[in-house]
C-alpha positions in Angstrom: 98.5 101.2 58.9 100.8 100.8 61.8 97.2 101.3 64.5 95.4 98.9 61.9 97.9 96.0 62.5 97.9 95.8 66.2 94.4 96.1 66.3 92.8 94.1 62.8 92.7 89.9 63.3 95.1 89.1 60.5 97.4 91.7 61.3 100.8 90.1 62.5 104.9 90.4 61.8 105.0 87.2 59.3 105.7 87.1 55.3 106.1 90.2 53.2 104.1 93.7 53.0 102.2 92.9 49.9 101.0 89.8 52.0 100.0 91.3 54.7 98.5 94.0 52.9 96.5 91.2 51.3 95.6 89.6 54.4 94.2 92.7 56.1 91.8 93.9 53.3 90.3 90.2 53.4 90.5 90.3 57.2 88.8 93.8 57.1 86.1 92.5 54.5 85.2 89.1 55.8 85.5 88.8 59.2 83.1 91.4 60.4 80.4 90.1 57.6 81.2 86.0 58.8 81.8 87.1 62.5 77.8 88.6 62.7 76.2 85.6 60.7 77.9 83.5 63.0 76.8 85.7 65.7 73.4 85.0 64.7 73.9 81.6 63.8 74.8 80.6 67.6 72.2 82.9 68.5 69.5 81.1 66.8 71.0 78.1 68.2 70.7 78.8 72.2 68.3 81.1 72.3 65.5 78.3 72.4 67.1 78.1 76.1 65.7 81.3 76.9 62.0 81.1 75.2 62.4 77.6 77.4 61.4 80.4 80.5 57.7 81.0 79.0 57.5 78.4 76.0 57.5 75.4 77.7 54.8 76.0 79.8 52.3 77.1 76.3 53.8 74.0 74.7 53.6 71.8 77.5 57.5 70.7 77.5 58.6 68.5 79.8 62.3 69.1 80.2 63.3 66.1 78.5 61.3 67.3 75.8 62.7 69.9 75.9 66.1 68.7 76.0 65.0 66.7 72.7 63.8 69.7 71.2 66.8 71.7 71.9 68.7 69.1 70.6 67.2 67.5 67.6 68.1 70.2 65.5 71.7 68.4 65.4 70.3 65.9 64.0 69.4 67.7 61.2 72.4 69.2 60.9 74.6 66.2 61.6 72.6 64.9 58.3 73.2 67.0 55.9 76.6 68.5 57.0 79.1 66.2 54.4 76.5 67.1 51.7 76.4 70.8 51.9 80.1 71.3 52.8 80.6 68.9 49.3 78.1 71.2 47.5 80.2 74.5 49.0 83.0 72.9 47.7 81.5 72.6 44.4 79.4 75.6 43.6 81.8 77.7 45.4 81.4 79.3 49.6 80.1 82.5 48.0 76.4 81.4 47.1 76.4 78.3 49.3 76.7 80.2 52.6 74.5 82.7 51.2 71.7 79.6 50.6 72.7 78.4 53.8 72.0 81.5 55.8 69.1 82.9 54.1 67.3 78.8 54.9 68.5 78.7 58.6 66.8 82.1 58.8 63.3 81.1 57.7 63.1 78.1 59.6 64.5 79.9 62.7 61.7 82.4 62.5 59.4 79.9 61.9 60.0 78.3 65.0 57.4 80.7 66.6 54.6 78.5 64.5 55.2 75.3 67.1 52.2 74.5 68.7 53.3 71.7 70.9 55.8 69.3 71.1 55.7 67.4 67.5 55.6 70.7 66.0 58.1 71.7 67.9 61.1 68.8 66.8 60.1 69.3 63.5 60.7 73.0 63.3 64.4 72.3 64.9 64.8 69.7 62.6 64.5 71.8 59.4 66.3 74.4 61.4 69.4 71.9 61.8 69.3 70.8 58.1 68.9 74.5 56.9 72.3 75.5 58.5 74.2 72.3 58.2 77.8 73.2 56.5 77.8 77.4 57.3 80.6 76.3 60.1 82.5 74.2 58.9 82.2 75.7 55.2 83.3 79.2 56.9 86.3 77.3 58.1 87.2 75.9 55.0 86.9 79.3 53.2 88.8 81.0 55.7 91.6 78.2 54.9 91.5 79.1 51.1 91.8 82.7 52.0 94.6 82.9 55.1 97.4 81.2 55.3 98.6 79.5 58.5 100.6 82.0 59.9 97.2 84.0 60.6 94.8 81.3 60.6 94.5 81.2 64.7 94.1 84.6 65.3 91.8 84.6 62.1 89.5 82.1 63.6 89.3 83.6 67.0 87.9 86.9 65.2 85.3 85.2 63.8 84.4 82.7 66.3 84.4 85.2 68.8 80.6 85.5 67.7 79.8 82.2 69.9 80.6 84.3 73.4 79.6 87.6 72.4 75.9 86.2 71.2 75.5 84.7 74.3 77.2 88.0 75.9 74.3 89.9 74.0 72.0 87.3 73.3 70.7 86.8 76.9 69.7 90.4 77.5 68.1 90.6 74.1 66.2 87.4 74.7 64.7 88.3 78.0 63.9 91.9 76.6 61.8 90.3 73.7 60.0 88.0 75.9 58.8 91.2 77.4 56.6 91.9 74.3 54.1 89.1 75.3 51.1 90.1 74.0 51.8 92.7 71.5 49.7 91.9 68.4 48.7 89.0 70.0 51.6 86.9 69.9 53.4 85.6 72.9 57.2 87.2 73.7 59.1 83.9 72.9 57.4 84.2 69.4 58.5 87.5 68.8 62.0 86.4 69.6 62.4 84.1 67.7 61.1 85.9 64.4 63.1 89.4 65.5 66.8 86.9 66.0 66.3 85.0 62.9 65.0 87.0 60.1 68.6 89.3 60.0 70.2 86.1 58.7 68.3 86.4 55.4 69.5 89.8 54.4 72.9 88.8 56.1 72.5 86.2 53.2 72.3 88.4 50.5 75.4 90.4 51.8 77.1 87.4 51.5 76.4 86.6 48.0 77.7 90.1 47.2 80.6 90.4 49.0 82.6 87.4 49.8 85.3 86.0 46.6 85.8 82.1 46.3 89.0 82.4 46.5 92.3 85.0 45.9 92.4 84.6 42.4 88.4 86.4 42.4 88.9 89.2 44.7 88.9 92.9 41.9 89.7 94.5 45.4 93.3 92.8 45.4 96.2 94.4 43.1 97.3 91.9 41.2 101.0 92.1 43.4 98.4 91.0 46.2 97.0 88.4 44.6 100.4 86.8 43.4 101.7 87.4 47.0 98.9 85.3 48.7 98.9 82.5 45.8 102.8 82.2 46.5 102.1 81.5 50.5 100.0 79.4 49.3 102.3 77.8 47.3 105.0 77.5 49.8 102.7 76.2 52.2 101.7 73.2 49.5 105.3 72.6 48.7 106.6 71.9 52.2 103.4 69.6 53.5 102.2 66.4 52.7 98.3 67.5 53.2 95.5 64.8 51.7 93.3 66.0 49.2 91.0 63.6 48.0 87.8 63.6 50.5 88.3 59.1 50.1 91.6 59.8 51.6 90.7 61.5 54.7 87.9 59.0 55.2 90.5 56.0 55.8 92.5 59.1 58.3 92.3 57.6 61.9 93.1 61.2 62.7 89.9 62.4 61.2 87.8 60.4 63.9 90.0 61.2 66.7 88.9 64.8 65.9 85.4 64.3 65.6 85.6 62.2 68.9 86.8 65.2 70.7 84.6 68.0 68.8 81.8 65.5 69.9 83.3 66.0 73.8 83.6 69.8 74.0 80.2 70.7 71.9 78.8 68.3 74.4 79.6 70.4 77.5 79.8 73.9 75.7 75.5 73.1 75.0 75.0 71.0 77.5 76.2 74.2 80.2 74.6 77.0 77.8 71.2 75.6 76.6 70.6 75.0 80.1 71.8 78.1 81.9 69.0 79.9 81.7 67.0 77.6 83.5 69.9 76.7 85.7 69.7 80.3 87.2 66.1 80.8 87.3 66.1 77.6 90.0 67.9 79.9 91.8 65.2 82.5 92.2 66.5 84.9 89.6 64.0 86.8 87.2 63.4 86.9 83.5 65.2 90.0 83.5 68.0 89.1 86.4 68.5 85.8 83.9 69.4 87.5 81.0 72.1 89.5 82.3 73.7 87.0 84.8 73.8 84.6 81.8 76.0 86.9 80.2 78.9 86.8 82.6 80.5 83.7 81.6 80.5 84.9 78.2 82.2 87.9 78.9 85.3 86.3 80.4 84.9 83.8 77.6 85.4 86.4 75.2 88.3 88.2 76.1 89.7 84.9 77.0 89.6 83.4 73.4 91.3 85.9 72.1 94.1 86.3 74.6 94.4 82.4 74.4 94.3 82.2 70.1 97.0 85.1 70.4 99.2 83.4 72.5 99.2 79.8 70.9 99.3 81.8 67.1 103.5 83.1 68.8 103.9 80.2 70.9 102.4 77.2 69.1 101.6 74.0 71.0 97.7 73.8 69.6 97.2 70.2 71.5 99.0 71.1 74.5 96.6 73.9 74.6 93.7 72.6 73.6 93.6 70.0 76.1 94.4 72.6 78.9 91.3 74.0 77.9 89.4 71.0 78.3 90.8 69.8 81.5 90.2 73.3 83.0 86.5 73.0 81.9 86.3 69.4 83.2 87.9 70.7 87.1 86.0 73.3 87.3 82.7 72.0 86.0 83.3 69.3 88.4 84.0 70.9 91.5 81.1 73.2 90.9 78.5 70.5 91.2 79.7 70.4 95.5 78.4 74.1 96.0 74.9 75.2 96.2 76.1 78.4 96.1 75.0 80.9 92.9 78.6 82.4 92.9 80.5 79.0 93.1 78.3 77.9 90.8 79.0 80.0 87.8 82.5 80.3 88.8 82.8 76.7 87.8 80.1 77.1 84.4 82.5 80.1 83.8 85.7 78.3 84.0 84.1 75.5 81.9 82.8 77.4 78.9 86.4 79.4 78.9 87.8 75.8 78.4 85.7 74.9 76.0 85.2 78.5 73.4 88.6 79.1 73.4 89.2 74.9 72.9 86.9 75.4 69.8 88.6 78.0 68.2 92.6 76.1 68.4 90.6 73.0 67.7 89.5 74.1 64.2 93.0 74.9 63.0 94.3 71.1 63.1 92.2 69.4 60.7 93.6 72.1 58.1 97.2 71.0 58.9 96.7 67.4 57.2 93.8 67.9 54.9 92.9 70.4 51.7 90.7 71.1 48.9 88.1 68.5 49.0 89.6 66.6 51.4 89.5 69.6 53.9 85.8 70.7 52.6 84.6 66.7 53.2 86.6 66.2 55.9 85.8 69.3 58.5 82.2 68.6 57.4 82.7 65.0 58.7 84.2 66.3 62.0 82.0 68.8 62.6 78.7 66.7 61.9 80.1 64.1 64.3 81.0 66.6 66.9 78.0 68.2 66.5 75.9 65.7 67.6 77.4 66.4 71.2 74.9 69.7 70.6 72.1 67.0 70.8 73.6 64.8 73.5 74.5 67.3 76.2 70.9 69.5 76.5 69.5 66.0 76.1 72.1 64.2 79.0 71.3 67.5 81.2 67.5 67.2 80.8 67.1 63.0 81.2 69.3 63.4 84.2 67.5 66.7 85.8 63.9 64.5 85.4 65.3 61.8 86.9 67.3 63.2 90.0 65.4 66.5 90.3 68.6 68.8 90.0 71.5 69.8 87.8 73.9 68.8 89.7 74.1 65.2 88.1 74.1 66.7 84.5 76.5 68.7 85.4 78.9 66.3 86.9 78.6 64.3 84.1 79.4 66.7 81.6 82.7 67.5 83.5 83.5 63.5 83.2 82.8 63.6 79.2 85.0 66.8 79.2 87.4 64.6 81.3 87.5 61.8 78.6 87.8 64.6 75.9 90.8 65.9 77.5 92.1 62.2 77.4 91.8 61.9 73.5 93.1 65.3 73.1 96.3 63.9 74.1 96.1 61.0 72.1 97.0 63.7 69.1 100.4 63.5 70.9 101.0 59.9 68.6 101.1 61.5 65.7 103.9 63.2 63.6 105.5 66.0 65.8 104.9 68.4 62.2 101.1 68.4 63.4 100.8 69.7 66.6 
């Protein structure tokens, strides 16, 4: 027990042993499960940057229809987001995330059926709608399950997936486009069938493992179960959180966090759906592509969890946050004066540190003012509006790469929108000092 809480997400010196015995046979059963759909999720998500290498040219892609492509699917997902995180909240997170990633699987898969560049949006669309709600449902499940104390470190566990699918995504993705040809299909096909079928059966684990809530869970003794319910209850009795989902729609609060999610998913896509091709203009190979786009990711990794650690002891989640950000917006900025590979990704590296580990202490505030439906309806609303930023930076980068004939200008002004982003982070500042 002693190795298990150094090393297990939820592990930490807070509350009493029979709730943090609780907390780590959750941790031990959930995270790993939500941690690889999520992997998969993100991977579905960016790896249309890579089949970009061959796809565009047997689809006949432009790259700003590409970057329309790439990004439509948000709109999808922006769609349906409130309505799916309201039906999770209704039917209960076990068989809605199950629906949700046993859809986005299919449609991801199906992706290899575009034919040009209609078919092409319309197969992102359905991919967008199919997932909308699996983040911001996972987040609202986590909330039921972990008290505050852990929920930080808790969320960098499982959103460590975005880095490390990107870490192992770009080597994967440039090894299946290596099977052009085998049984007649082209390698971008075959990756996007081999990367999106695992979150159907990833589905069905889903549906048989995760609990709705404490008061579900047979694996819990019942001094576990009263332990958690009575954080819980402490929690409750000492905040003045909104519950009603028509309550947190008149929260200015709720906006000014769906401004800034809409700021940092900008420039987190904008950098990574773009990569690829970013360091194939320098010369680099399918192959030699792959494995240089994982670098940033790597650094990313271990960064977000150091980071979630520190601010989970420390505190100061907005001071934090927007350090991130303004670290992303520096270095993406001075990046764009170098024509240099190394400076380049220094900066791209620096910026996608900011803007992961920005994510992850991001997602903890809304929790800290909203629950129940409120917090179901209300991370949905943020995250739909922030997600739109997945739509706006491949798009930005792409309108601004056709018309210029570089990166450089898409990437100098994502740093300005994380530079803005950094702005309204601090705007949190005005609000009670029991929030930050």
């Amino acid at each position: 027990m002693t190795s298990l809480s150094r090393t297990t997400p939820a592990a930490m010196p807070l509350g009493d042993s029979l709730e943090q015995s609780a907390v780590q046979k959750a941790a031990w059963r959930f995270i790993p499960l939500l941690a690889l759909a999520y992997f998969f999720n993100y991977l579905d998500r960016t790896s249309v940057g890579f089949a970009a290498l061959t796809m565009n040219r047997d689809l006949g892609l432009t790259a700003t229809q590409f970057g329309w492509g790439a990004g439509i699917m948000f709109a999808g997902y922006c769609l349906c987001e409130v309505p799916s995180n309201l039906a999770l909240y209704r039917f209960g997170a076990r068989r809605w995330l199950a629906r949700i990633m046993i859809t986005w699987g299919i449609f991801a898969a199906a992706t290899a059926l575009a034919t040009g560049p209609m078919s092409f949006y319309v197969i992102r669309l359905l991919l967008g709608i199919g997932e909308a709600g699996f983040f911001p449902g996972v987040i609202f499940f986590l909330a039921v399950w972990f008290p505050a104390n852990y929920r930080t470190r808790v969320l960098a566990w499982f959103t460590v997936s975005t880095p490390l699918s990107s870490l192992v995504g770009g080597p994967l993705s440039t090894w299946l486009l290596q099977m052009d040809g085998m049984l007649g299909l082209a390698g971008w096909k075959w990756m996007f069938i081999i990367e999106g079928l695992p979150a159907c059966l990833l589905g069905y684990l889903v549906l048989k493992l995760l609990a709705d809530k404490p008061a579900d869970a047979k694996w819990l003794t019942p001094d576990e179960r009263q332990a958690l319910q009575q954080a819980f209850e402490r929690e409750g009795s000492a905040s003045k959180k909104k519950k009603d989902f028509g309550a947190a729609l008149k929260d200015v609060r709720v906006y000014l966090l769906a401004s800034i999610s809409f700021g940092f998913t900008m420039g987190s896509y904008g950098i990574g759906i773009w990569l690829p091709q970013m360091l194939k203009a320098h010369g680099m190979s399918v192959t030699q592509t792959g494995w240089l786009s994982a670098v940033p990711y790597f650094f990313a990794t271990i960064a977000l969890l150091w980071w979630a650690k520190r601010v989970d002891r420390r505190g100061g989640h907005i001071a934090n946050l927007a350090a991130g950000l303004l670290i992303g917006a520096v270095a993406l900025g001075v990046s764009t004066y170098f024509n240099q590979l190394l400076p380049a990704m220094t900066g791209i590296t620096l910026a996608l540190i900011g803007t992961i580990a920005g994510r992850t202490i991001f997602f903890t505030l809304p929790a800290r003012f909203l629950s129940g439906q409120a917090a179901a309806g209300g991370l949905a609303l943020i995250n739909s509006i922030g997600a739109l930023g997945g739509f706006a930076g491949p798009y930005l980068v792409g309108y601004l790469k056709d018309s210029f004939g570089t990166f450089t200008a898409g990437m100098l002004g994502l740093s300005i929108v994380l530079g803005v982003t950094t702005l309204l982070t601090l705007a949190l500042f005005a609000f009670p000092q029991e929030e930050k």
